[in-house]
Chimera marker file (.cmm) of the C-alpha trace (Angstrom):
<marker_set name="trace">
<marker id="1" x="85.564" y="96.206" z="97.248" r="1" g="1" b="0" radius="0.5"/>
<marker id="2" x="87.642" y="98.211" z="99.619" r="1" g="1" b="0" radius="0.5"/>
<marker id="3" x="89.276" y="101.639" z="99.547" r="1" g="1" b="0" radius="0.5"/>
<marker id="4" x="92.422" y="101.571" z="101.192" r="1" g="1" b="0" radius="0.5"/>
<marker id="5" x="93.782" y="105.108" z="102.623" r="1" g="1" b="0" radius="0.5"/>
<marker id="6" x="97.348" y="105.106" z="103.886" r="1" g="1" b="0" radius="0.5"/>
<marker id="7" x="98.915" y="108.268" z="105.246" r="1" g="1" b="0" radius="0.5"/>
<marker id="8" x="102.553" y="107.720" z="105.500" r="1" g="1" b="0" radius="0.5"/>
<marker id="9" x="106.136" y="109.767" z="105.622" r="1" g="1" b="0" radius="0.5"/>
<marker id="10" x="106.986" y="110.997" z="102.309" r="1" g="1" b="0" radius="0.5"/>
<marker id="11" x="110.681" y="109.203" z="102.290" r="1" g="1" b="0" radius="0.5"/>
<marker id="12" x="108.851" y="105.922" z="102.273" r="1" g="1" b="0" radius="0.5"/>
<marker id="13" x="106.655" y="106.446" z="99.205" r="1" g="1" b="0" radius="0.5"/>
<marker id="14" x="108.819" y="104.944" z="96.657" r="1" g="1" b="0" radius="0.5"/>
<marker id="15" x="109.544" y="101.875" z="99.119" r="1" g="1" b="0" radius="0.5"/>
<marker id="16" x="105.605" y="101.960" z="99.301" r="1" g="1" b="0" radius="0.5"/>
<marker id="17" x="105.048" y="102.330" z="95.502" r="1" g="1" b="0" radius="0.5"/>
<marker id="18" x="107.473" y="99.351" z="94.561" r="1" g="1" b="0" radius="0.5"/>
<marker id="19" x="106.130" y="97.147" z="97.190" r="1" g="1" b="0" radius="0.5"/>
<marker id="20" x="102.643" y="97.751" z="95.725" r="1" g="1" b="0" radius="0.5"/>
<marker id="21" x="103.783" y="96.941" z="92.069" r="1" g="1" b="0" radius="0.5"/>
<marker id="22" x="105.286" y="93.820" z="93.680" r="1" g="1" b="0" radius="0.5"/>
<marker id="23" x="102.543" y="92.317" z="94.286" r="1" g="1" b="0" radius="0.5"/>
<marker id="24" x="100.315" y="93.323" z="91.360" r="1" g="1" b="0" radius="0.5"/>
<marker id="25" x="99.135" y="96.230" z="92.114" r="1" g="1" b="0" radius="0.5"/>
<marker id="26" x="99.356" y="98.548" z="89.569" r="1" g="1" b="0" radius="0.5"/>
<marker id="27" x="97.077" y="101.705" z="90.672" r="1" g="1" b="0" radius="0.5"/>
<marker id="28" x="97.028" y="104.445" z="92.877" r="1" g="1" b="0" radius="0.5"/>
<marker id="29" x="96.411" y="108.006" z="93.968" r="1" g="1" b="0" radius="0.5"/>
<marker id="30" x="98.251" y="110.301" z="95.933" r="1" g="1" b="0" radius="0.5"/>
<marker id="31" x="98.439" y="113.305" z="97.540" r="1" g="1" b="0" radius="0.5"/>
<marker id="32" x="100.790" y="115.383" z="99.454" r="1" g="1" b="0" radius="0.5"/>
<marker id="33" x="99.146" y="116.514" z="102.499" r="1" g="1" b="0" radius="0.5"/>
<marker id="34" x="100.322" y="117.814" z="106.244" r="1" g="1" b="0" radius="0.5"/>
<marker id="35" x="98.519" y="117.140" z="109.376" r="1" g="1" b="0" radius="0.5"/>
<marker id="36" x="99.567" y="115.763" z="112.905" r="1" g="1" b="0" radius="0.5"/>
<marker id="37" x="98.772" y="112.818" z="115.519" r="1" g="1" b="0" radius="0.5"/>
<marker id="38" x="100.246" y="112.408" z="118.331" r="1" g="1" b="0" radius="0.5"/>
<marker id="39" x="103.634" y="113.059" z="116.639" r="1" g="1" b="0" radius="0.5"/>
<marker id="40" x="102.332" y="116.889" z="117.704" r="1" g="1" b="0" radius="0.5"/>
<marker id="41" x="104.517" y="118.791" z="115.314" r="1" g="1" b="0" radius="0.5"/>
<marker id="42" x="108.044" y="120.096" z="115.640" r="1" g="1" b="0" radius="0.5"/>
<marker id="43" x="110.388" y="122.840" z="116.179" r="1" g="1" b="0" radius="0.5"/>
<marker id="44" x="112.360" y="124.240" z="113.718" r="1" g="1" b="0" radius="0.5"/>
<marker id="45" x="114.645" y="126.746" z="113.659" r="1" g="1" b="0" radius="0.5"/>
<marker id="46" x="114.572" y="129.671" z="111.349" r="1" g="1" b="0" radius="0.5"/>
<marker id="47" x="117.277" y="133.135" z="111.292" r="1" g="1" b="0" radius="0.5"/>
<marker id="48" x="118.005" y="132.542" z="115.098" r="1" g="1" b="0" radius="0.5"/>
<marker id="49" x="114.308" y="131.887" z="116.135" r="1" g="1" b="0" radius="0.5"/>
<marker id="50" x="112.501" y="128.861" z="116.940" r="1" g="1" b="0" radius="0.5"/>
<marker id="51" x="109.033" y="128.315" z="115.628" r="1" g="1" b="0" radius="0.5"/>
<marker id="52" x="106.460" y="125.387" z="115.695" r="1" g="1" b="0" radius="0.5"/>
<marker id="53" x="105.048" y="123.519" z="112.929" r="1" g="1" b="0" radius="0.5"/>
<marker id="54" x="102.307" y="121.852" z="113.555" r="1" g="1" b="0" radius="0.5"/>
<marker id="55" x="101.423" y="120.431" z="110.442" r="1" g="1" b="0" radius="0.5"/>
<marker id="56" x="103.764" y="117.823" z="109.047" r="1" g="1" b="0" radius="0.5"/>
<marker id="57" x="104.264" y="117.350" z="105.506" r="1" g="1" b="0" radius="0.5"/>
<marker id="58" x="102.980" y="113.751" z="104.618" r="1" g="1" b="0" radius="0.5"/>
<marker id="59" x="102.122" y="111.445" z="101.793" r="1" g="1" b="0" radius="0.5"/>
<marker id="60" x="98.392" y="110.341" z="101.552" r="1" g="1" b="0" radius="0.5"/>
<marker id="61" x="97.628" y="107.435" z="98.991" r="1" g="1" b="0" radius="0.5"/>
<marker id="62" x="94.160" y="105.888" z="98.053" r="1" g="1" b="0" radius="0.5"/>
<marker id="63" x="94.319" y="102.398" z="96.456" r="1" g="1" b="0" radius="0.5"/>
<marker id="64" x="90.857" y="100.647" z="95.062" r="1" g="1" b="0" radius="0.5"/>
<marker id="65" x="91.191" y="97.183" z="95.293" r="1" g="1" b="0" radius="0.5"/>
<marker id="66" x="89.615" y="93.693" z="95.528" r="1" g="1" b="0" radius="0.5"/>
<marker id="67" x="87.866" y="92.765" z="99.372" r="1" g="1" b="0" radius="0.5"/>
<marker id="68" x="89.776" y="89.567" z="99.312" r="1" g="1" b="0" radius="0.5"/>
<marker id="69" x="92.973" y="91.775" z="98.755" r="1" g="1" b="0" radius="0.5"/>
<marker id="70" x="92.778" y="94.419" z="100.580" r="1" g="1" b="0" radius="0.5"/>
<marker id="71" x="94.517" y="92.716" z="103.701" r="1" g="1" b="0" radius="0.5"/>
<marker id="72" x="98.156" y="91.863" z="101.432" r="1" g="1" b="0" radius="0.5"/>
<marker id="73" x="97.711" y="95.499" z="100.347" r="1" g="1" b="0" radius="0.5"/>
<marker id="74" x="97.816" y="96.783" z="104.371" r="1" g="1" b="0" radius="0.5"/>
<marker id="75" x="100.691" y="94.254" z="105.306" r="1" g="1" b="0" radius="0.5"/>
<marker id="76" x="102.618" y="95.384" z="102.084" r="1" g="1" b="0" radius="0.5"/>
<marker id="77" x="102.138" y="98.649" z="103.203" r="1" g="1" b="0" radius="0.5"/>
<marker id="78" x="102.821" y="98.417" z="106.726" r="1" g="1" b="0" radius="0.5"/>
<marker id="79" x="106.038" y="96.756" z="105.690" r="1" g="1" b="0" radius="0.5"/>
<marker id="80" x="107.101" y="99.411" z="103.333" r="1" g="1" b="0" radius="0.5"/>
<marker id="81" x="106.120" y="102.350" z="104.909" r="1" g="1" b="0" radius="0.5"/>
<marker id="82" x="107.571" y="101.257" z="108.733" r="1" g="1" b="0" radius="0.5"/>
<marker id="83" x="110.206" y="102.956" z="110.628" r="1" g="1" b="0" radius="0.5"/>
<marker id="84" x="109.156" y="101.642" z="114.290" r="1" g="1" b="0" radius="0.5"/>
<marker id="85" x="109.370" y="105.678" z="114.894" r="1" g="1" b="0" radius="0.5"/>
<marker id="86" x="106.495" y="107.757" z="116.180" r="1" g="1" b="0" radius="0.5"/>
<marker id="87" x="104.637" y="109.550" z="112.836" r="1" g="1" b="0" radius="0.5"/>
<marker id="88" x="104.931" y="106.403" z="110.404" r="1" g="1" b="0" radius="0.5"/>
<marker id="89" x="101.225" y="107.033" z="109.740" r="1" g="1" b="0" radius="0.5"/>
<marker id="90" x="97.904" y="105.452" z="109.670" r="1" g="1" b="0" radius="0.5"/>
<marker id="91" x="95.825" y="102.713" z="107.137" r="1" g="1" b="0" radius="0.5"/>
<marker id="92" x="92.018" y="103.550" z="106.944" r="1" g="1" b="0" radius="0.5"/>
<marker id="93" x="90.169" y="100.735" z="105.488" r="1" g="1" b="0" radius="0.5"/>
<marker id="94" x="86.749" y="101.926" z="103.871" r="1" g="1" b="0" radius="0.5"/>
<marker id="95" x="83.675" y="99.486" z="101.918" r="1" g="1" b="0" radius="0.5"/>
<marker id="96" x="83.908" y="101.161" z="98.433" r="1" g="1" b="0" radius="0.5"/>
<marker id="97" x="80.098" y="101.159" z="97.434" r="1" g="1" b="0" radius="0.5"/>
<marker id="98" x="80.592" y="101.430" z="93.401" r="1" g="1" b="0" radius="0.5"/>
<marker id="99" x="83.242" y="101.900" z="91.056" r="1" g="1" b="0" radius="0.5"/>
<marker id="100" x="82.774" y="103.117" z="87.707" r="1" g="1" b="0" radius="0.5"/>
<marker id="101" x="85.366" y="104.100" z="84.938" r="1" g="1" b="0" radius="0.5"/>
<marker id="102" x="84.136" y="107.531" z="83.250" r="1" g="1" b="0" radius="0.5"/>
<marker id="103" x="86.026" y="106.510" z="79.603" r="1" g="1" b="0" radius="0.5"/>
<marker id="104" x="83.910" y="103.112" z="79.504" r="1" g="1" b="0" radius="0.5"/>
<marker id="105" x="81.072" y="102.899" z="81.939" r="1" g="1" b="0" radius="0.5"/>
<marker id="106" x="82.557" y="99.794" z="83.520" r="1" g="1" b="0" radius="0.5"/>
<marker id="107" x="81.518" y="99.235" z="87.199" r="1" g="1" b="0" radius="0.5"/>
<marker id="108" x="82.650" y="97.771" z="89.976" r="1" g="1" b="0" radius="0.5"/>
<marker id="109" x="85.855" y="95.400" z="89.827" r="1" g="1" b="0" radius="0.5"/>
<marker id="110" x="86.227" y="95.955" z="85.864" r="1" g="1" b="0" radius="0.5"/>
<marker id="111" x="86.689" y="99.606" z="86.556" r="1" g="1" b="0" radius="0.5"/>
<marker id="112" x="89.113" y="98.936" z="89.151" r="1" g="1" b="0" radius="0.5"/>
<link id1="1" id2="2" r="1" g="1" b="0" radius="0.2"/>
<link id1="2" id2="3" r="1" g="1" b="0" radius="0.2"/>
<link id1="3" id2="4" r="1" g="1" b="0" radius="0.2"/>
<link id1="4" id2="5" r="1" g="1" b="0" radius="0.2"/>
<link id1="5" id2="6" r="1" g="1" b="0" radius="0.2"/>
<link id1="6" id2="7" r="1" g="1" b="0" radius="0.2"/>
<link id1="7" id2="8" r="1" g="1" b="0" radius="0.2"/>
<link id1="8" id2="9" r="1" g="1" b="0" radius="0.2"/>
<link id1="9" id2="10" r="1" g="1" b="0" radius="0.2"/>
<link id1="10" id2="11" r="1" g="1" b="0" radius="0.2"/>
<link id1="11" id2="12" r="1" g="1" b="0" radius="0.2"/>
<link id1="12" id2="13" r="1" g="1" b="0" radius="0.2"/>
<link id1="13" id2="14" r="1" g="1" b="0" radius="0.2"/>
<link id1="14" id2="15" r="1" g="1" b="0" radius="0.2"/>
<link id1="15" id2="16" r="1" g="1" b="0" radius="0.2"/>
<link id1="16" id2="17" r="1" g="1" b="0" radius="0.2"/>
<link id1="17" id2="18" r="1" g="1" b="0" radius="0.2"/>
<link id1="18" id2="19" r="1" g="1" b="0" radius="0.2"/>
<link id1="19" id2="20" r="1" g="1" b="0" radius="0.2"/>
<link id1="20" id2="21" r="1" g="1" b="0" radius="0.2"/>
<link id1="21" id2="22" r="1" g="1" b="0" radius="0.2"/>
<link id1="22" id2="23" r="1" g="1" b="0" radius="0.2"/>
<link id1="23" id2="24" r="1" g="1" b="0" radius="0.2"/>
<link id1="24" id2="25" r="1" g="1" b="0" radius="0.2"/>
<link id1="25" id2="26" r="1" g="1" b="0" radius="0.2"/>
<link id1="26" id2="27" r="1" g="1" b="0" radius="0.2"/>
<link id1="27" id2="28" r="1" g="1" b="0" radius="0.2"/>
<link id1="28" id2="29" r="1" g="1" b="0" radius="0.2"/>
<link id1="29" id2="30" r="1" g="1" b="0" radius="0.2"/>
<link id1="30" id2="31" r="1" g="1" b="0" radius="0.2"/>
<link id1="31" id2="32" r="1" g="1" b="0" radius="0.2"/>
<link id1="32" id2="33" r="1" g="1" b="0" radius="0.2"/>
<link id1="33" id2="34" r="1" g="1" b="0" radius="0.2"/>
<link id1="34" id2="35" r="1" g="1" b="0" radius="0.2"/>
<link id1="35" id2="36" r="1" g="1" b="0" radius="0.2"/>
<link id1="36" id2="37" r="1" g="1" b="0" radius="0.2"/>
<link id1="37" id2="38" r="1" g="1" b="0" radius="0.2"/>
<link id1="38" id2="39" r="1" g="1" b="0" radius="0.2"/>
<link id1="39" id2="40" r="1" g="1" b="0" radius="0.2"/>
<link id1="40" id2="41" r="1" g="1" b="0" radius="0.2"/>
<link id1="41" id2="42" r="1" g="1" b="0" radius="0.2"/>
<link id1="42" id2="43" r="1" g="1" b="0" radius="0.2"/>
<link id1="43" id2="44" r="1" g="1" b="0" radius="0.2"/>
<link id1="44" id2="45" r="1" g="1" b="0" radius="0.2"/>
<link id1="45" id2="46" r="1" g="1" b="0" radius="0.2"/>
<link id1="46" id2="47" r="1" g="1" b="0" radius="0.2"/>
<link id1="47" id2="48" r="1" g="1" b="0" radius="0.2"/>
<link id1="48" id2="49" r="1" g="1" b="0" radius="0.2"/>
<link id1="49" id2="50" r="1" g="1" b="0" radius="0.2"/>
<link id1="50" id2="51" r="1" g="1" b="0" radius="0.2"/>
<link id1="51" id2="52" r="1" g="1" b="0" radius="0.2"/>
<link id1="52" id2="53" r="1" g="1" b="0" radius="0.2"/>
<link id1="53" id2="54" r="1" g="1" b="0" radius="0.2"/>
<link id1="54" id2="55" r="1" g="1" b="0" radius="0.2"/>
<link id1="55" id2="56" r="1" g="1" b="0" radius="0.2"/>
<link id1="56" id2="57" r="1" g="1" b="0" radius="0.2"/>
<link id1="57" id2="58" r="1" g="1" b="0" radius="0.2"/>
<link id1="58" id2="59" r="1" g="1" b="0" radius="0.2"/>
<link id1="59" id2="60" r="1" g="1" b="0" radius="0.2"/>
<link id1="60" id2="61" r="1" g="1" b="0" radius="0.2"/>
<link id1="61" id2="62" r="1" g="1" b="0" radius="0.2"/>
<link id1="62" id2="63" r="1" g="1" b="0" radius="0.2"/>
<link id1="63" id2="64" r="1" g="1" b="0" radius="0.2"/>
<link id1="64" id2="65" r="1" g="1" b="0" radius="0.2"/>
<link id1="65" id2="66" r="1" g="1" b="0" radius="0.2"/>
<link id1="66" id2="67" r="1" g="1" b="0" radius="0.2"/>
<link id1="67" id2="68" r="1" g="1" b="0" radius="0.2"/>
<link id1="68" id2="69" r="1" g="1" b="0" radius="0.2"/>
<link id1="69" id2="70" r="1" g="1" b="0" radius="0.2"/>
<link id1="70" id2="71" r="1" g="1" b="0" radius="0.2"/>
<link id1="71" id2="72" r="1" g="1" b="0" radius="0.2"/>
<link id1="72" id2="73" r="1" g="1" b="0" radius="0.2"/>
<link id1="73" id2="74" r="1" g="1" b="0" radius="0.2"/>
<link id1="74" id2="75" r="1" g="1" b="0" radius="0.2"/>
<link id1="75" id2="76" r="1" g="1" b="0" radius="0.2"/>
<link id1="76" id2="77" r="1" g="1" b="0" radius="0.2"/>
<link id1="77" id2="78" r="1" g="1" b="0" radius="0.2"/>
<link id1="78" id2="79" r="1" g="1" b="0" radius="0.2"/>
<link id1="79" id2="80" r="1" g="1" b="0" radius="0.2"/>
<link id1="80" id2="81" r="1" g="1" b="0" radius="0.2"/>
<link id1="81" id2="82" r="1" g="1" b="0" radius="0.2"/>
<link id1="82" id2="83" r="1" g="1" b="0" radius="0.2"/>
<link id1="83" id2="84" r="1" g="1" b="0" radius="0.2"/>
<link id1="84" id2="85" r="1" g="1" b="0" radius="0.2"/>
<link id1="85" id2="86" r="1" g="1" b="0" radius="0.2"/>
<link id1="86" id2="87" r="1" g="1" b="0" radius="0.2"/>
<link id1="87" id2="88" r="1" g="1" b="0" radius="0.2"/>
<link id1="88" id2="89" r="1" g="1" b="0" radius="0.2"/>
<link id1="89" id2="90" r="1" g="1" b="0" radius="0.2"/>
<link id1="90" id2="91" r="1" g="1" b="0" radius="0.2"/>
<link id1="91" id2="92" r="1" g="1" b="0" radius="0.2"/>
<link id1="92" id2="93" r="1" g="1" b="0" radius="0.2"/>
<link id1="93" id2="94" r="1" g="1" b="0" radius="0.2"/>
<link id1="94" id2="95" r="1" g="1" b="0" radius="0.2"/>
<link id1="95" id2="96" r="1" g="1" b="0" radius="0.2"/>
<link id1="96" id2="97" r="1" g="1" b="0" radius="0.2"/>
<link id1="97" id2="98" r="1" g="1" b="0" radius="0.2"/>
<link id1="98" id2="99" r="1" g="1" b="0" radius="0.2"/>
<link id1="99" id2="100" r="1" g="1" b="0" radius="0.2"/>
<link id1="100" id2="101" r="1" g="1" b="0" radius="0.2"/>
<link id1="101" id2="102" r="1" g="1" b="0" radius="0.2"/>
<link id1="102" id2="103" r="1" g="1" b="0" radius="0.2"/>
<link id1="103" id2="104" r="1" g="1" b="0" radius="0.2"/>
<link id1="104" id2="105" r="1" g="1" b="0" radius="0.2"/>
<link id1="105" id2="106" r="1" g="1" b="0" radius="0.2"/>
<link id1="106" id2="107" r="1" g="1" b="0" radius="0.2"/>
<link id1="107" id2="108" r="1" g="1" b="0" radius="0.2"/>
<link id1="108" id2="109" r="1" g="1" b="0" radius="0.2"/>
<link id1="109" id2="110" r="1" g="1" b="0" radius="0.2"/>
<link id1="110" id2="111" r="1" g="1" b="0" radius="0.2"/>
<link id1="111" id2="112" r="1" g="1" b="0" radius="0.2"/>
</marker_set>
């Protein structure tokens, strides 16, 4: 099993959301967040004075899923979520130990 982490602009999240439904799957969490790469923030202007934000406002989402499907869930996602502009985001790929549904007790790929 694999836990898929996908930080991405918040605009995209419904493209991201009905790409993932497309192709079955049907669960996820997420989070608004802000943070920075090597976008590096922005100025804004605010009552005649600039100020920099360093922390961007972005979308993180954590989707369980199947090993063998974990690479359609990345592609789906890199499809969705791409601009070709600098911030799109990042996909962090983790080995998901255990899985286990509190309501039931199922484990694994049953709780998923």
């Amino acid at each position: 099993m694999k836990m898929i982490c996908a930080i991405i602009k918040p605009f995209k999240l419904d493209d991201v959301r009905s790409a993932l439904a497309g192709i079955g799957i049907d669960g996820m969490t997420v989070s608004e967040v802000k943070g920075f790469g090597r976008q590096k923030g922005h100025t804004e202007l605010y009552r005649g004075a600039e100020y920099q934000v360093d922390f961007l406002p972005k979308i993180k989402l954590e989707i369980a899923t199947q090993s063998e499907e974990a690479e359609r869930v990345i592609e789906t996602i890199i499809e969705a979520a791409g601009t070709g502009k600098i911030g799109d985001g990042k996909i962090f790929v983790y080995d998901l130990q255990q899985t286990v549904r509190i309501r039931t007790g199922e484990r694994d790929l049953d709780a998923i």
